[in-house]
N, C-alpha and C positions, 0 to 999 in steps of 0.2 A: 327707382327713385328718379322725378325727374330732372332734366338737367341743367343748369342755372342759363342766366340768359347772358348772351352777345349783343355787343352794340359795333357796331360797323359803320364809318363815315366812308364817302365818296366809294358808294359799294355797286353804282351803278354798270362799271366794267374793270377791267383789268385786275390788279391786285386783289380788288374790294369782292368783286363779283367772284374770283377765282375763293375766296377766305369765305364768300357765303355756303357757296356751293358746300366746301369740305366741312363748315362747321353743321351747316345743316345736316349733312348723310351722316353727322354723330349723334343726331338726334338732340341740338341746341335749338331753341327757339331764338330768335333775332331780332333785334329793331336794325333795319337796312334806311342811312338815310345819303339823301342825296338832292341834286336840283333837279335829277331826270327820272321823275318816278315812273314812267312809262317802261323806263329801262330796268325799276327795281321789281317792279310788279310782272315783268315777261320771265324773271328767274323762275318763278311759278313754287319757292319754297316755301313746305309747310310751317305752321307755327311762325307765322313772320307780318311783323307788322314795318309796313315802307312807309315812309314821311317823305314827303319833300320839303328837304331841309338844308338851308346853306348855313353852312359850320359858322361862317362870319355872322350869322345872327344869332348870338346868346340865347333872347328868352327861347326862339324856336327850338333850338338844338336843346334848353333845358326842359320843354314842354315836350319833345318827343320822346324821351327819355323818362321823366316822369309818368307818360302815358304806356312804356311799353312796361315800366316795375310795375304797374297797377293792373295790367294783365298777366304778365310773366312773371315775376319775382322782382332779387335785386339785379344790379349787374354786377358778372364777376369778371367778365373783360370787356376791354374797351379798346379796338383797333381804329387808332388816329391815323388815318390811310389817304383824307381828303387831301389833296395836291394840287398844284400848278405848276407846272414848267412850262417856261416863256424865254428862250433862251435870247440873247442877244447882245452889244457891246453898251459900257456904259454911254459911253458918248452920243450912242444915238438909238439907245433903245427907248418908246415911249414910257414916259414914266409913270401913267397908269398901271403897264405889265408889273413895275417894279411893287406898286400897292397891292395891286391882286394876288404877287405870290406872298407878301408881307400878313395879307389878311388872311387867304387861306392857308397856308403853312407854317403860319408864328400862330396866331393870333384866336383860326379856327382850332389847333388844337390844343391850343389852355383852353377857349370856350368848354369844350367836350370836354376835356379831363377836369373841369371845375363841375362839370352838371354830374358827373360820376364819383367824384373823390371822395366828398364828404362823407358818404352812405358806405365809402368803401373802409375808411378810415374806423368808424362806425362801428363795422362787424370785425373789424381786425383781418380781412380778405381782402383781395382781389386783384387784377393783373391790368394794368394799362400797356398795349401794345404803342409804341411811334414806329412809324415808317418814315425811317429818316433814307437816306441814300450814300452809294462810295462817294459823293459830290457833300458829302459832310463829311468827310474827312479829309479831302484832295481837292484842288481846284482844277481846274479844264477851261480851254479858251469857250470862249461866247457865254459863260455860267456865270458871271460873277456877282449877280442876285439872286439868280437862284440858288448859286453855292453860302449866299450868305443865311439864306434859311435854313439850307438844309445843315448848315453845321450850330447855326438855331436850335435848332429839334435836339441834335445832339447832346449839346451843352443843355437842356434844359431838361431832357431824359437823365440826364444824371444827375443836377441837380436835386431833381423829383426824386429821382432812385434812395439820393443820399437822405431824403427828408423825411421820407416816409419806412424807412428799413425796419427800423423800430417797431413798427406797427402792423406787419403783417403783408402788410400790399408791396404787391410786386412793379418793379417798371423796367421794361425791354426796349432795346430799339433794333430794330430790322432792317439794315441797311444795306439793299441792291444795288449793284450795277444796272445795268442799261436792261429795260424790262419791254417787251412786248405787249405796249398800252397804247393809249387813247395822247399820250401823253403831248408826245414831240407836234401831234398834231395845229395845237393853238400856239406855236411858235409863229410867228408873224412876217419872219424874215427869210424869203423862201431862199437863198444861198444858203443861210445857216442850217436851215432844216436838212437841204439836199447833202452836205455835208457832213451831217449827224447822222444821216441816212447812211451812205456812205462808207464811215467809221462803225456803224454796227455790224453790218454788211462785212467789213474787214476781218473782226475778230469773230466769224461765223457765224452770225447771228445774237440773238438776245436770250435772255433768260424769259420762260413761258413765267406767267405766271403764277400758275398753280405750284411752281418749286417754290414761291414768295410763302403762297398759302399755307404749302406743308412746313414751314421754317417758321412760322407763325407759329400755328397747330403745335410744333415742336416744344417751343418755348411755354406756352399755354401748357400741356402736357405733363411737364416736369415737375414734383412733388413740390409742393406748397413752401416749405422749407427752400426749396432752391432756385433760384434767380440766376435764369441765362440772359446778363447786363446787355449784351451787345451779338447778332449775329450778321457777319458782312458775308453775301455770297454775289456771284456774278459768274456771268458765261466763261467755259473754260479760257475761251481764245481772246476776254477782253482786257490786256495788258494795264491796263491804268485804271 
């Protein structure tokens, strides 16, 4: 029988790309989207259709998703994985970074979970994954907008959870420590970064991503009836 389909935002590297890889070798077919389709198309996995898609644009993110159920099925998960991190202090951080992590980490993921839910609701299935972060639930110096998303994601993962329990559909949030991505890169403030660098460095390193993957996978996994609400993991040696 074949096996329902995954939808995957910001699946171009780190997290997203480690979650395609594993769902793929289970024999899922995929819609992978992202702004760097060069990067979704080099994965080289079968049964996968890539878009270039930024989450902050509704009809698109609803038009790739409708294009991938017209070839795959419905969707039965949905990993809301698209992020920003732009770390810096309020006082003088530009406050464009402050919109961009508001757009893609509030905002892109109600987009995605509204172009999936209905349909999910529907069949009385399916599982939305968020990748929220330990930065939604604790605060850390130079975070203090990205920590206001990411405890965002949180709060609105349980929200969602509580609203739709009833009905079948599942909602998880996966919240890492410090992950071995793309991420800290577009921080702007090269003290802050070198500093972040640093602190990861301290507590021996970061979490690979593929343990993000299989903690996913995990959750997704778990019999229909059972809902794992929240899973926080991070590097053994990252004290906060």
């Amino acid at each position: 029988m074949p096996k329902p389909l995954i939808v995957i935002t910001g699946a171009s590297s780190g997290i997203g790309a480690a979650t395609a890889r594993l769902f793929s070798s289970q024999g899922h077919p995929l819609l992978l989207v992202a702004r760097r389709l060069e990067r979704l198309e080099a994965l080289g996995l079968p049964d996968t259709l890539c878009r270039k898609t930024d989450v902050t644009d509704r009809p698109a993110v609803e038009a790739a998703v409708r294009e991938a159920e017209e070839r795959y099925g419905p969707v039965d998960l949905l990993v809301n994985n698209a992020g920003a991190m732009l770390l810096g202090r309020i006082a003088d951080q530009p406050v464009d970074e402050w919109e961009r992590m508001l757009d893609i980490n509030v905002k892109g993921l109600l987009f995605a979970t509204r172009a999936v839910l209905p349909g999910m609701l529907e069949r009385g299935a399916g599982t939305i994954v968020n990748i929220g972060s330990v930065a939604g639930r604790k605060t850390f110096p130079n975070h203090a907008a990205y920590v206001g998303t990411k405890f965002a994601v949180h709060a609105m993962s349980e929200n969602l959870r509580e609203e739709v329990a009833a009905t079948g559909v599942r909602v998880v949030t996966v919240a890492p420590g410090a992950v071995e991505t793309e991420l800290l890169s577009h921080t702007s403030d090269e003290r802050i970064k070198s500093d972040y660098q640093a602190w990861k460095e301290s507590a021996g390193g970061a979490l690979d991503p593929d343990e993000v993957a299989a903690a996913i996978a995990y959750a997704y996994g778990r019999p229909r009836n059972v809902t794992v609400r929240e899973i926080v993991l991070a590097a053994t040696g990252q004290e906060a």
